[in-house]
MOPAC internal coordinates of N, CA, C and O (Angstrom, degrees):
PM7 1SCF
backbone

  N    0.0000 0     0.00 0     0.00 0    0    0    0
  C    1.4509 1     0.00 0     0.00 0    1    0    0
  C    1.5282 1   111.66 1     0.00 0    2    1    0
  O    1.2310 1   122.97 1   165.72 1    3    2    1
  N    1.3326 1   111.91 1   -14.28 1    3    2    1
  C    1.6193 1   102.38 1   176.91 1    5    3    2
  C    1.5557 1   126.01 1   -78.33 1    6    5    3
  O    1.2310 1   129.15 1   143.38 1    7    6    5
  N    1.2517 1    99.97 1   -36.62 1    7    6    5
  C    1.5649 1   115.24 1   153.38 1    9    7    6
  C    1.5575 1   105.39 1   -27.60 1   10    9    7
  O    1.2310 1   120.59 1    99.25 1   11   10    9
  N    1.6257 1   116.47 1   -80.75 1   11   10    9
  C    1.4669 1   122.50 1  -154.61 1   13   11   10
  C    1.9254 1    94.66 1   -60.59 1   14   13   11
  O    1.2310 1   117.91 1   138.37 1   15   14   13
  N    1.4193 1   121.59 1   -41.63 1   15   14   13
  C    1.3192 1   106.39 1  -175.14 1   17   15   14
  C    1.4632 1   113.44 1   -73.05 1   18   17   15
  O    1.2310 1   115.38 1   148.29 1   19   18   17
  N    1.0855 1   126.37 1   -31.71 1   19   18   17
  C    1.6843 1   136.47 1  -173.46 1   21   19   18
  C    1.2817 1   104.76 1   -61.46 1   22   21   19
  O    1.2310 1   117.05 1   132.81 1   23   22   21
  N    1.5457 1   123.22 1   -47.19 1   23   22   21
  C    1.5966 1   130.47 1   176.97 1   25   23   22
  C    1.3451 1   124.68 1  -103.06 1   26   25   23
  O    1.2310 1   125.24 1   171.15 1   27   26   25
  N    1.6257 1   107.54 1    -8.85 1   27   26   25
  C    1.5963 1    97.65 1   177.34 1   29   27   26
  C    1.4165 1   118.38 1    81.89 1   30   29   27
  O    1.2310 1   124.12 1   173.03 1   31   30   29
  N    1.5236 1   109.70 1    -6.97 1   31   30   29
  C    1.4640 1   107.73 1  -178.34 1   33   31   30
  C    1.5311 1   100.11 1   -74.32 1   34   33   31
  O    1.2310 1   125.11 1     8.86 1   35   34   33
  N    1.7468 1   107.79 1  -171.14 1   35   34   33
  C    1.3153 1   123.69 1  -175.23 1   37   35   34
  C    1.4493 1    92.45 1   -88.99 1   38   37   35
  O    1.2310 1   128.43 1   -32.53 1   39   38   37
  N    1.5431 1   101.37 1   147.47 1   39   38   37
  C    2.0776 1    98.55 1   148.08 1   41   39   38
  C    1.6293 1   116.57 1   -54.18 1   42   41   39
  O    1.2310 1   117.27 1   142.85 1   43   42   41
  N    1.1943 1   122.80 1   -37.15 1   43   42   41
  C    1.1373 1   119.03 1   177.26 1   45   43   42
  C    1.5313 1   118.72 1   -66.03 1   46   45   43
  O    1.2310 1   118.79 1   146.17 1   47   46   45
  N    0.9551 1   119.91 1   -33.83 1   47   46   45
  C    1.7623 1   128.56 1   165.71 1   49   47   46
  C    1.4089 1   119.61 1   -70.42 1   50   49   47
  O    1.2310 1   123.58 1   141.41 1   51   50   49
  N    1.3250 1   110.74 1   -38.59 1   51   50   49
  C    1.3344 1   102.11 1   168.86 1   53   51   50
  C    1.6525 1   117.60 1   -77.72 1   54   53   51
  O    1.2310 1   127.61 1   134.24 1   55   54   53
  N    1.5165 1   102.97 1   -45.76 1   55   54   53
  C    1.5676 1   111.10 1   179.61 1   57   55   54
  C    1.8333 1   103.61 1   -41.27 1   58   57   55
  O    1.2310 1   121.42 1   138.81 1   59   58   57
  N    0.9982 1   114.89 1   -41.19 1   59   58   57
  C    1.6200 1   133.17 1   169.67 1   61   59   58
  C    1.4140 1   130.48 1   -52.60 1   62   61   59
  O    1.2310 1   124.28 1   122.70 1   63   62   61
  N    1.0914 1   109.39 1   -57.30 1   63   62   61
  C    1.4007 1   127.80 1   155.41 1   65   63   62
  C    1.5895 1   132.96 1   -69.26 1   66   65   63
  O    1.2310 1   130.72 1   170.53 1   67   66   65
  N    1.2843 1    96.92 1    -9.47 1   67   66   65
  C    1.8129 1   119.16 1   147.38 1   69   67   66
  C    1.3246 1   138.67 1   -48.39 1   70   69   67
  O    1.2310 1   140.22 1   114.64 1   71   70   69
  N    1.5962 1    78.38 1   -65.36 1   71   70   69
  C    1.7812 1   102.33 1  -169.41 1   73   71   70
  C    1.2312 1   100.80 1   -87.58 1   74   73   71
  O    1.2310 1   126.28 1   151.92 1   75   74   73
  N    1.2469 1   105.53 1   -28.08 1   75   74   73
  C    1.7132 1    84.41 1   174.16 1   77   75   74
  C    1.4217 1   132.02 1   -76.23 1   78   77   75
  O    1.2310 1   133.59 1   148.43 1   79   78   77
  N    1.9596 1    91.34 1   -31.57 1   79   78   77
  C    1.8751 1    83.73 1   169.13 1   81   79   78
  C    1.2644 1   118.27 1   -71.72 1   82   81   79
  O    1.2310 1   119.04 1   161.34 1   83   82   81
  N    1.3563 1   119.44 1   -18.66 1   83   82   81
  C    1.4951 1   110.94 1   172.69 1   85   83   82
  C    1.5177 1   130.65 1   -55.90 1   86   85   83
  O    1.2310 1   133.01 1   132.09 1   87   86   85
  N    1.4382 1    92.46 1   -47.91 1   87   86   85
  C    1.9999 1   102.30 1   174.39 1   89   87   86
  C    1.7558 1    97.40 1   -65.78 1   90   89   87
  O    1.2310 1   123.01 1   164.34 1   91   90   89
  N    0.7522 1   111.85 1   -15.66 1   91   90   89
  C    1.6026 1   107.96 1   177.98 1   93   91   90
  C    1.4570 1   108.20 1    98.02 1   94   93   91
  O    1.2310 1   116.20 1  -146.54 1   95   94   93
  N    0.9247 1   124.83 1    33.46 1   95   94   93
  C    2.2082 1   131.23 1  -160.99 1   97   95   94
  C    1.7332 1    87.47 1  -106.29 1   98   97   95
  O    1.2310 1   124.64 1  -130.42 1   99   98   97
  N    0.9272 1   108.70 1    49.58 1   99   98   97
  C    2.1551 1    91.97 1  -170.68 1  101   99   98
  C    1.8795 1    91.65 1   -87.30 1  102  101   99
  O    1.2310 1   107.55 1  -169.09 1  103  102  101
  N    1.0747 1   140.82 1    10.91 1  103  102  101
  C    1.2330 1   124.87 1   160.82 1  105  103  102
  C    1.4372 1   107.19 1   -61.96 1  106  105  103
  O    1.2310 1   118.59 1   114.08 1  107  106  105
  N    1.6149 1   120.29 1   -65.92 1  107  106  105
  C    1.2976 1   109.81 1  -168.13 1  109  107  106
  C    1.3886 1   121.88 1   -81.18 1  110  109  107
  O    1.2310 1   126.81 1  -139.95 1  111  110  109
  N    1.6286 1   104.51 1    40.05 1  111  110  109
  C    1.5218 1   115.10 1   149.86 1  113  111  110
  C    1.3183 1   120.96 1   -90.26 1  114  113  111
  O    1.2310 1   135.62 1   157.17 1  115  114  113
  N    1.0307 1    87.37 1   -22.83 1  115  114  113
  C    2.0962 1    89.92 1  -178.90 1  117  115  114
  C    1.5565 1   112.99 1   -62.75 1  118  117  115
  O    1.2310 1   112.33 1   -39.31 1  119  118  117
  N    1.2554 1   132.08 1   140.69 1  119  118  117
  C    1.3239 1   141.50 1  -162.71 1  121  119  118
  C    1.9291 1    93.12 1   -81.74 1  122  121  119
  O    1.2310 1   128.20 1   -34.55 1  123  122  121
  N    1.3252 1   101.82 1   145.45 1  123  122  121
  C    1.5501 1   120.76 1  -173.04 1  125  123  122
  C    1.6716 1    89.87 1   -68.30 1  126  125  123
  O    1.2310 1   123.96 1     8.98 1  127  126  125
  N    1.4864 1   110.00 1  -171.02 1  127  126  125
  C    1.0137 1   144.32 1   160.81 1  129  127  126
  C    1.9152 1   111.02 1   -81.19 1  130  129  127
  O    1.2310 1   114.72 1   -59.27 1  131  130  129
  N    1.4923 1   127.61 1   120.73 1  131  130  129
  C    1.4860 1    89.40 1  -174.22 1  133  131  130
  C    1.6340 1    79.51 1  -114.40 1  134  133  131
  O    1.2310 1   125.13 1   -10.21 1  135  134  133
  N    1.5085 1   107.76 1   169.79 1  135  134  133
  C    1.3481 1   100.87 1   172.70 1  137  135  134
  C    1.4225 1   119.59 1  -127.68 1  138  137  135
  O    1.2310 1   126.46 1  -112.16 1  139  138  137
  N    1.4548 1   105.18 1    67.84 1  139  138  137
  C    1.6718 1   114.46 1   175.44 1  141  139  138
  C    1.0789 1   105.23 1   -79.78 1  142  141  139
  O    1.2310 1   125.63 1   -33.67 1  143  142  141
  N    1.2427 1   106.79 1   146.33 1  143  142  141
  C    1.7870 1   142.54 1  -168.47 1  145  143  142
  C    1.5158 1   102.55 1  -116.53 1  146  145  143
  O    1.2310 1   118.64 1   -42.96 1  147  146  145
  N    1.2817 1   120.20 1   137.04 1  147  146  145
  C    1.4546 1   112.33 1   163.77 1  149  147  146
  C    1.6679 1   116.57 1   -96.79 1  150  149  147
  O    1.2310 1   114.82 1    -7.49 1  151  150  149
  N    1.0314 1   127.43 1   172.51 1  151  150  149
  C    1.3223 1   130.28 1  -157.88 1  153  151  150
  C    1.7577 1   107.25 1   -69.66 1  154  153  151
  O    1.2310 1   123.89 1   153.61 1  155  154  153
  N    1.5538 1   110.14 1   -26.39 1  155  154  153
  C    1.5277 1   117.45 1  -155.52 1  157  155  154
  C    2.0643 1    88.37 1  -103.87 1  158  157  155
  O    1.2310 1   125.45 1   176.56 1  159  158  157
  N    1.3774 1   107.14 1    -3.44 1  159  158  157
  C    1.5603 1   111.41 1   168.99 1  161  159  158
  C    1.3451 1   117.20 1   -65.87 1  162  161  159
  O    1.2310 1   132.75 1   132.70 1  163  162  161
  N    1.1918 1    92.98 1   -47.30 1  163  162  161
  C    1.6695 1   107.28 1  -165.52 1  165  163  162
  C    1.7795 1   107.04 1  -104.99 1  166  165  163
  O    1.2310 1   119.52 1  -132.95 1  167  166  165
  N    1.2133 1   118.51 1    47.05 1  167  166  165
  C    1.1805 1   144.26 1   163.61 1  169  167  166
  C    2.0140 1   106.37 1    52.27 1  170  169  167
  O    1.2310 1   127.38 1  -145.03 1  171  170  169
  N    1.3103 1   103.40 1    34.97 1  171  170  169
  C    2.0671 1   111.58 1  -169.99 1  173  171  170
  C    1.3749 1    86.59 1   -75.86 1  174  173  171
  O    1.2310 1   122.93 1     1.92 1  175  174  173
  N    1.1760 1   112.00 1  -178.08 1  175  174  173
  C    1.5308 1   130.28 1   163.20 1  177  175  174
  C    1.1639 1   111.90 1  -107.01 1  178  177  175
  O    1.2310 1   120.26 1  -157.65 1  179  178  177
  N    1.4822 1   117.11 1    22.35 1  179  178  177
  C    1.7902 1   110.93 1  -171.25 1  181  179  178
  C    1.5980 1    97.42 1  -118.37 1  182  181  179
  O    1.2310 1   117.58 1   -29.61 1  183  182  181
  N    1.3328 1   122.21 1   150.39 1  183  182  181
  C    1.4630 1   124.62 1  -169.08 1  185  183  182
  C    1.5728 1    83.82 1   -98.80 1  186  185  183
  O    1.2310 1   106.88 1   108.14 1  187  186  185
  N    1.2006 1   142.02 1   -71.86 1  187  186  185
  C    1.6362 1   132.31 1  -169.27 1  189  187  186
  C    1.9849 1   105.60 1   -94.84 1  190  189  187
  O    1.2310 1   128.90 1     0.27 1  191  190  189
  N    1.3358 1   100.46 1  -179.73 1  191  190  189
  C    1.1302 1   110.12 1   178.73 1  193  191  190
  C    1.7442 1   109.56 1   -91.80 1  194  193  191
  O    1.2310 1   118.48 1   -60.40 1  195  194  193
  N    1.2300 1   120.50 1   119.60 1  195  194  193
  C    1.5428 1   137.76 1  -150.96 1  197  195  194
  C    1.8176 1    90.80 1  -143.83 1  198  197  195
  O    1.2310 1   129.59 1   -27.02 1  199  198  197
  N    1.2737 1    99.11 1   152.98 1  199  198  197
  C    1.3166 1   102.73 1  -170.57 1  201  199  198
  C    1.6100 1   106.07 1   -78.05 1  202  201  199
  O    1.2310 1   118.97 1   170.24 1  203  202  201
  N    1.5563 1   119.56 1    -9.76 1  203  202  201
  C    1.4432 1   114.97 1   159.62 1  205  203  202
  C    1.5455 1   116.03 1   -50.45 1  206  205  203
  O    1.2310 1   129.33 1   119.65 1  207  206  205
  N    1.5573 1    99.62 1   -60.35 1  207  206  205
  C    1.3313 1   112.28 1  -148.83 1  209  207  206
  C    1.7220 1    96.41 1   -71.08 1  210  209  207
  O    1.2310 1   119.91 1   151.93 1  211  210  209
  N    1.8478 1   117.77 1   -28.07 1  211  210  209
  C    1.8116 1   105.10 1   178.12 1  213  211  210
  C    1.4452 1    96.72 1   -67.59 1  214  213  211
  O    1.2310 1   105.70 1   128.87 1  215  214  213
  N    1.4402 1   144.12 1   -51.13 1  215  214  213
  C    1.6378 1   133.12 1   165.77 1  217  215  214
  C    1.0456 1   107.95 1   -32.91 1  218  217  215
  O    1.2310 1   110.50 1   119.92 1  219  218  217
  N    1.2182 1   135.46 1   -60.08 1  219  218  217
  C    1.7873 1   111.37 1  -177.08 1  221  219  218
  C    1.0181 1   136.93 1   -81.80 1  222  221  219
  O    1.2310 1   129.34 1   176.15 1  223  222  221
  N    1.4874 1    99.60 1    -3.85 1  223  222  221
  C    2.0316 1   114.62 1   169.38 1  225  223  222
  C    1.2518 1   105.41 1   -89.04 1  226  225  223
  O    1.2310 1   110.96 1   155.52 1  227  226  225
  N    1.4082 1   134.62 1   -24.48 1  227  226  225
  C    1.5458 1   127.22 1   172.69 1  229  227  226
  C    1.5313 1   117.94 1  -105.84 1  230  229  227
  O    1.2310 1   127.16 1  -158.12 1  231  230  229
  N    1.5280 1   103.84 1    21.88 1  231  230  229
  C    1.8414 1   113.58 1   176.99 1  233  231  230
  C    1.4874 1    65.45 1  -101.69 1  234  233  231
  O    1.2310 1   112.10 1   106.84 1  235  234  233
  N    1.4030 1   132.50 1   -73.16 1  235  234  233
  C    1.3854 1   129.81 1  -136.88 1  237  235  234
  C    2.1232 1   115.01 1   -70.69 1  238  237  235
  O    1.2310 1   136.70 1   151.13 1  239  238  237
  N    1.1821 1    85.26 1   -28.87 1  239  238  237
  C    1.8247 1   116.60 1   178.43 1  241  239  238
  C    1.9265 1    91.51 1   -51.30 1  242  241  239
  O    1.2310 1   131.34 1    83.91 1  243  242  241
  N    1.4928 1    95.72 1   -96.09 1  243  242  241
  C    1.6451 1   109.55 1   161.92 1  245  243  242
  C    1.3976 1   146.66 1   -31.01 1  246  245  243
  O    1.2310 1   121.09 1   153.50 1  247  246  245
  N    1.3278 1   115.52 1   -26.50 1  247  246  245
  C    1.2906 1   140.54 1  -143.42 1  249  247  246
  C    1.1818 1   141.34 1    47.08 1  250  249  247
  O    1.2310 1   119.22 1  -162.34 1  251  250  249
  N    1.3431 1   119.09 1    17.66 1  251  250  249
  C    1.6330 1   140.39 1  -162.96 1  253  251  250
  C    1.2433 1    94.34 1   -36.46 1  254  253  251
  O    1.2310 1   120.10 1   180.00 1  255  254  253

């Protein structure tokens, strides 16, 4: 339990990140690739992400 308070993670993330280093699997501990975009990437008129600018990335995403 000191783990989950020291980092804030879940028990379930850590309980996770246990067993796996134990079986020896520690590759799929390493954090993915994520692929966030900022709003002024993808050509919006919004400098941060504002609940305008997720409406016009998922009108434009979808085609609404």
């Amino acid at each position: 339990m000191q783990v989950v308070e020291q980092t804030g993670l879940s028990w379930t993330a850590v309980n996770t990140a246990l067993r796996l280093h134990s079986a020896g699997n520690t590759s799929s501990m390493k954090p993915g690739v994520r692929g966030e975009k900022r709003p002024e990437q993808l050509k919006m008129d919004f400098a941060l992400w504002s609940r305008p600018a997720v409406r016009q990335h998922i009108e434009q995403s979808l085609g609404c």
